[in-house]
N, C-alpha and C positions, 0 to 999 in steps of 0.2 A: 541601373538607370536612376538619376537624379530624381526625387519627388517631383511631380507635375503640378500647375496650381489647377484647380476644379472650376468644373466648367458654372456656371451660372445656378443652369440647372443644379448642382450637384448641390452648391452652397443653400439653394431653396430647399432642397431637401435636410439638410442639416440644420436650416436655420427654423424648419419645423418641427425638427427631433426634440430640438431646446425649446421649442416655443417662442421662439423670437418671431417678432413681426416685423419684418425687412422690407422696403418698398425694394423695386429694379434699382433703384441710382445708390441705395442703402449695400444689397447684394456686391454692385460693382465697385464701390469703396471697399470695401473688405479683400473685393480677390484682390485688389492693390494692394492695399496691407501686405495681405500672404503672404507677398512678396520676398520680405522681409526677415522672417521665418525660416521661411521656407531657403533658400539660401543654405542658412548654418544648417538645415537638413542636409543639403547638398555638399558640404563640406563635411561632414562627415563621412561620405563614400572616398573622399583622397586621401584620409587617414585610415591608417592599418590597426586592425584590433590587437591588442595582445594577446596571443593565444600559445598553449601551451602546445609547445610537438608531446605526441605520446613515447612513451621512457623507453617503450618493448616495442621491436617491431615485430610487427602480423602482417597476415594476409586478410582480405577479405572474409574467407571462411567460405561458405555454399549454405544452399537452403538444404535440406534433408531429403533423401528420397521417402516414397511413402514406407516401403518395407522398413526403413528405421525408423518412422515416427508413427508405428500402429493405435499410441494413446491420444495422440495429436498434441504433444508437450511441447517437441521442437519448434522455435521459431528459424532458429538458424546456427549452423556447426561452424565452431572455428577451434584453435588452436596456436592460443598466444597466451606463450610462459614468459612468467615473470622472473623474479631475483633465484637466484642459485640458490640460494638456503633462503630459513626461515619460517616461522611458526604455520606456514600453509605450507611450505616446500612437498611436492608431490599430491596435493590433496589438486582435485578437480572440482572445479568451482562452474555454476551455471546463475548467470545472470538473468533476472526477470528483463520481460522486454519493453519496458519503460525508462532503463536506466542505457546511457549511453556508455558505448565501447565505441572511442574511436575508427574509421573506417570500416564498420561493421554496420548492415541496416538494422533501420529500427524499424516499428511498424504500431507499439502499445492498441495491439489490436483491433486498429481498424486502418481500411482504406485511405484513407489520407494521409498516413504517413508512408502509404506502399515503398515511394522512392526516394526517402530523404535515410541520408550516411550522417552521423554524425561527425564531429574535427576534431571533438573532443572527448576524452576518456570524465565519466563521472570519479568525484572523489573516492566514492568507496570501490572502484575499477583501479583506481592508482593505488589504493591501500592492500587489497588482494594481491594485485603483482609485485607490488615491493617487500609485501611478508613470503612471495614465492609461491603463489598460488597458481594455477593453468586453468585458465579460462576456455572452457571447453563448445561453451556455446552461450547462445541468448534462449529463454523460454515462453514461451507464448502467456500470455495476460489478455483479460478479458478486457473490449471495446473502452476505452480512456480508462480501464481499471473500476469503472462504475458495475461492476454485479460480485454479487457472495455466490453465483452459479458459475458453472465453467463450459456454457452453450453463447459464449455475445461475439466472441474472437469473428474476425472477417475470415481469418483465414479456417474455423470451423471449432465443433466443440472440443474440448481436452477431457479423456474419457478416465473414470477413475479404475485402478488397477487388480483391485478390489472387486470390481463387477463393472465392465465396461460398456453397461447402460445408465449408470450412476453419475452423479455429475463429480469431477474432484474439487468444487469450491473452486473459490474464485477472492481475486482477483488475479495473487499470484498462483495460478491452477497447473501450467507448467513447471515451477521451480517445484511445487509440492511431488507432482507425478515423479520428474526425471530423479529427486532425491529415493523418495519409495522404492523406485524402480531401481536402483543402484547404479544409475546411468551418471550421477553426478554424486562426489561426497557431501558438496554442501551448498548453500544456493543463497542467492539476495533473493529478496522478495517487500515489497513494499505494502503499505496499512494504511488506511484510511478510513474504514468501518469495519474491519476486521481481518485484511487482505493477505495477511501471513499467516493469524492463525486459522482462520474458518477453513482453508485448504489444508494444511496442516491435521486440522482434525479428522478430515474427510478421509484421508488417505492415509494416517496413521502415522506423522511424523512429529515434531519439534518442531515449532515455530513459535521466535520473541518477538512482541515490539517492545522494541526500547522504549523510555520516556522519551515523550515529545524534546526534538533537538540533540539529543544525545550524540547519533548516528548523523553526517551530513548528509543533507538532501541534493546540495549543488552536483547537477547534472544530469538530475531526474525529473521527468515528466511530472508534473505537477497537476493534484485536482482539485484542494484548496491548503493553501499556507499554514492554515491555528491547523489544520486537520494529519498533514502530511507527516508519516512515520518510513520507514525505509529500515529494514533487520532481516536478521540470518535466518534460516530455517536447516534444518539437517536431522537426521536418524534420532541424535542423542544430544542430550542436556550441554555433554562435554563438550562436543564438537559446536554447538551453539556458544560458548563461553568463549572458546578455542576464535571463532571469527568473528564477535563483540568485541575480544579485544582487541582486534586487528583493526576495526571498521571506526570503532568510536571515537570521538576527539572534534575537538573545533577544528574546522580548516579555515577561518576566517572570510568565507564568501558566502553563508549559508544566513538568512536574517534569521530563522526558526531557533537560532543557537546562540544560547544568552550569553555574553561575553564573562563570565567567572565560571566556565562549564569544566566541572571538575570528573573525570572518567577514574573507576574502578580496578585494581585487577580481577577480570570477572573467573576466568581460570582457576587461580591460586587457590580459592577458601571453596572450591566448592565439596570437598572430600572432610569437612569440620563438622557436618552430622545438624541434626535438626533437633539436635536435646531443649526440652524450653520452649521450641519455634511454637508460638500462640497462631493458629488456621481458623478463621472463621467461614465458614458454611452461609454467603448471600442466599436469604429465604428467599428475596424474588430473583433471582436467576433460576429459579426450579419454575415449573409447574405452571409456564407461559400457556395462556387459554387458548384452544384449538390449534396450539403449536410448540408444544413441549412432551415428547417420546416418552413412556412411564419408564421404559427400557435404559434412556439415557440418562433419567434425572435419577434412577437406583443404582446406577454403575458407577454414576460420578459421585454419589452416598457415599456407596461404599469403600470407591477408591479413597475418597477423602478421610474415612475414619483409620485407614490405614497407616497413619502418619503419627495414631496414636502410639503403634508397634514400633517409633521411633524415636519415642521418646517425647512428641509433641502432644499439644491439647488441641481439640479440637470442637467447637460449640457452633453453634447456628446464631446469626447477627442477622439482623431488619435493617435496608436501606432502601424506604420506599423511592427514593429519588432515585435509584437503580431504573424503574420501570420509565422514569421521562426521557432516561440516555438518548433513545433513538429518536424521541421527537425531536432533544435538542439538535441529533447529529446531522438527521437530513432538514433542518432549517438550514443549519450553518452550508451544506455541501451543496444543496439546491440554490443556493443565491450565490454564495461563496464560489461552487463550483464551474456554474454556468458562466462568472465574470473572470477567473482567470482562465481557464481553459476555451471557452468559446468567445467570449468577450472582449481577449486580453492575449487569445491564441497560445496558450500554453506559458505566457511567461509574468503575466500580473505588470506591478508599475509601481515606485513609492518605495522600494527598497533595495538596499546598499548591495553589492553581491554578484555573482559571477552569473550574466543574463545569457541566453541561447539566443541570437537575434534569428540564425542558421532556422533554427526547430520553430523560432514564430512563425517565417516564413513559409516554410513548408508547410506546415500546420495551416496556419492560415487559407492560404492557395488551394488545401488542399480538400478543407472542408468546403472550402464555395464549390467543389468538383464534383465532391462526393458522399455529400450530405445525407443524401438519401440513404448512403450504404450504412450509417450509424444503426448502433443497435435500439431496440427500441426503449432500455432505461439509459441512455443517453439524451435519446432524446424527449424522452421525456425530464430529464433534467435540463434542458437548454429550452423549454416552455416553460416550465414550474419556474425555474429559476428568473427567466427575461418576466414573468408575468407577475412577479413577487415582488421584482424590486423595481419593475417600471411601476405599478400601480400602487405600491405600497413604500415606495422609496429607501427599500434597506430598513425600512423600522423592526420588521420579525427579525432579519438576519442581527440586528444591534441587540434583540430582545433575548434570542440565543445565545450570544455570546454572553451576555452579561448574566443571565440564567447560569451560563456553563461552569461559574466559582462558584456557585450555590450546591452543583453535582458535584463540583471537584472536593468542594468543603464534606461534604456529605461523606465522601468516601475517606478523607485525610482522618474524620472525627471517627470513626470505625477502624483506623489504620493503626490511632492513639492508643489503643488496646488489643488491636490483634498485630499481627507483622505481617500476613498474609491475608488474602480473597481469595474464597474456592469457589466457583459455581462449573455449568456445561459450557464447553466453549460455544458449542450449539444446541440449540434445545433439543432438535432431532438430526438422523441419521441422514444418509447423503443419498438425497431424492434422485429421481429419475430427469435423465436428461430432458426437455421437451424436443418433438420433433420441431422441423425447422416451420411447419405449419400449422402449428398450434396457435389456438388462440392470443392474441396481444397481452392479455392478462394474465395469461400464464405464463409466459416469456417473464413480465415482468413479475411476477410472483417468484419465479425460481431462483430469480436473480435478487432479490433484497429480503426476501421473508426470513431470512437465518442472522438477521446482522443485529436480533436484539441486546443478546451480552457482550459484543465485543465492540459496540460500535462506540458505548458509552467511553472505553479508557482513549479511542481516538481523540473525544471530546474532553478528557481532563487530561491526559496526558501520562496518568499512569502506567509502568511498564506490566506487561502481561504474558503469559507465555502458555501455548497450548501442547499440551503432554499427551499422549499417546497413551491408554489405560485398560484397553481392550475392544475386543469386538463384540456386536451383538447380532446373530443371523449373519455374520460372515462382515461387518461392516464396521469399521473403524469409530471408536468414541475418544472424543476428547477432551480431558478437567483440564478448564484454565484457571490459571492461580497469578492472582494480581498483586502489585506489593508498593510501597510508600515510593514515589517519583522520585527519581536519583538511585533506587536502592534495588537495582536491576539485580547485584550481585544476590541481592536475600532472597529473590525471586528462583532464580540462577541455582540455589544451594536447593534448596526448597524441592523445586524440580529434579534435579540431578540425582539426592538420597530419595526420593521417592520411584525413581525408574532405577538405580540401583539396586535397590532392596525388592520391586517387586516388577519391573518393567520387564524382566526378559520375553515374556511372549504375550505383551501387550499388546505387541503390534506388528505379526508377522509377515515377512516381507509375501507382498502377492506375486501370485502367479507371474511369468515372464510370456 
């Protein structure tokens, strides 16, 4: 249907949003106007979009029964192979469920997206099947990907493997399980305050974020633009290298991806050893106040001095501006977030690049329907957010960003002498789920209290990666090791001889 022009009433209420003072004869000048406008709106709908057909045909796929999905990982099973050969050729690949596979639903964990199919394949969907990958299914993600717990999901919590009253992290909570679980070789999973690795820790697997851009975003669900990271997670170092190569590259529709974006072979060098690698030990990533495990902050010690056994040095470095990461992160995701995803309906405005008009739509429609069914740090980012920047008009969100080179500097000037960051990927171990009746405050507690260290490299854009290093009381710990932006590969190497040399039963796989 053609735009409509608004009725009288509709334009009074708009002309009070602005503050305009309109008399009646004022209002009905303007619907006139509209007119005008509104027209080349309407001519838009007899023009066809360009859109790509998908390369591989599938089927639809099905939702899971329960007997297959006892962790609650599955969002939905399918079975669509890609190219005959190629650097994934036979590997089973599970896509988080914020990223689009054509003709397959999507849902990014909540009700409003119940019924919308995507038309199109995300680029890192087209890159998997052209390197020969089989996409085996989609994975369930917590409510718009807003919590570090894995209790927000519409469709229920994803339990972790390890002791399935534990939460497995969150955001990507299903790519991390179904990997664990040997149900998938290797998975997307997307980052925004920590969304690849905090699951990844939980449950005892490999998860990178690339540098900010690196990886394109084009075709995924979006929660704010500077913040949005999208990387592999899998068992081992190598197999994360193995689908970085695959994924990285400009596709020219992505604005997050600086046009001289140069990618690595992240593969090739990582068997060339850690002789020399200089490790610095972040003082304040340890020993966060009434939320740092004494259990995880001596395991991640000790794992880290172990890098000595390989030749490397390893010393302890001070960056106090480590401890601001997460005030800066949730300025920027709280205003930032609340305007492109509920503002903006998932798709923002003001940049070049391949839009979903399909997923506003729905999105849109779908949150007037079912609002209420958000979870509750959703919603409370779509208050925080609208009450920040109505009343404060974007000045803290401009104050964070512009903060955010000062965190980035911070980290680069510590980078100039070491080549590595060691700290926990989380302070503590992988809490208990809350019942679906627990207080609101604990809802929201489990869902963002763990995003202190990771949330910061969202905000400068540093590449990170969470390693697998052992258990404590039966529970997965995980050292993330950060490294100079662009230089995923030293990151990559760093990881790989470290789980080489001492990873075999870091992280053994749980129970079925």
């Amino acid at each position: 249907m053609p735009p409509r022009v608004p009725s009288l009433d509709e334009l009074a209420r708009l002309a009070d949003r602005h503050h305009l003072s309109l008399e009646p004869d004022d209002l009905r000048e303007f619907q006139e106007l509209m007119a005008g406008p509104l027209a080349s709106y309407a001519r838009l709908d007899e023009i066809s979009e360009p859109e790509p057909e998908p390369a591989y045909p599938r089927s639809p796929g099905r939702r899971p029964e329960p007997a297959e999905n006892p962790y609650g990982a599955w969002s939905w099973k399918t079975d669509i192979r890609g190219a005959a050969t190629g650097p994934l050729a036979g590997r089973r690949v599970v896509i988080k469920d914020n990223v689009c596979v054509a003709g397959v639903p999507m849902m990014n964990g909540t009700r409003a997206l119940e019924d919308y199919v995507p038309d199109v394949d995300a680029t890192v969907v087209t890159r998997i099947l052209d390197a020969g990958g089989e996409i085996v299914g989609k994975s369930v993600c917590e409510c718009l990907c807003f919590s570090g717990g894995s209790h927000t999901a519409y469709t229920g919590p994803t339990r972790n493997p390890h002791d399935p009253s534990r939460s497995s992290g969150g955001s990507s909570s299903g790519s991390a399980v179904l990997v664990a679980l040997g149900e998938a070789d290797l998975a997307i999973g997307g980052d925004q305050g920590g969304s690849i690795r905090m699951p990844s820790s939980w449950t005892g697997i490999c998860g990178h974020k690339p540098t900010w851009g690196l990886v394109p975003y084009t075709g995924v669900f979006p929660v704010e633009m500077t913040l949005d990271h999208v990387g592999p997670m899998a068992r081992t170092v190598a197999d994360l290298a193995v689908l970085l190569d695959v994924i990285a590259g400009p596709d020219g529709l992505d604005p997050r991806q600086q046009y001289d974006l140069r990618t690595a072979p992240y593969g090739a060098g990582l068997d060339h050893g850690v002789a020399g690698l200089r490790v610095g030990l972040v003082r304040e990533g340890f020993d966060w106040p009434g939320l740092s495990e004494a259990d995880v902050d001596a395991a991640v010690r000790a794992a880290a001095e172990r890098f000595t056994e390989l030749g490397a040095t390893v010393r302890e470095v001070s960056i106090p501006w480590h401890r601001d990461g997460v005030h800066l992160c949730l300025a920027i995701v709280m205003e930032g977030g609340e305007s492109v995803m509920l503002g903006q309906h998932a798709m923002g405005s003001n940049w070049k690049g391949r839009y979903l008009p399909g997923l506003a739509e729905a999105f849109g429609q779908g949150v007037r329907k079912h609002a209420d069914d958000l979870s509750d740090t959703a919603k409370l980012l779509a208050l925080t957010g609208t009450f920040m920047r109505e009343e404060y008009h974007g000045s803290y969100y401009g104050r964070a960003q512009n903060l955010s080179r000062s965190l980035r500097a911070a980290y680069d000037a510590a980078l100039a002498d070491l080549d590595v960051l060691v700290m926990p990927t989380q302070p503590l171990k992988a809490t208990e789920i809350p019942p679906a009746d627990a207080p609101r405050g604990v809802q929201v507690a489990r869902a963002l209290e763990m995003i202190v260290n990771t949330c910061p490299m969202d905000v400068t854009g540093h590449p990170a990666l969470s390693l697998p290093i052992g258990t404590s009381n039966g529970l997965p710990v995980g050292m993330m090791i950060v490294g100079r932006r662009w230089e995923d590969a030293e990151v990559l190497r760093a990881g790989h001889a470290w789980q080489t040399a001492f990873g075999a039963d870091a992280a053994p796989l749980p129970p079925r």
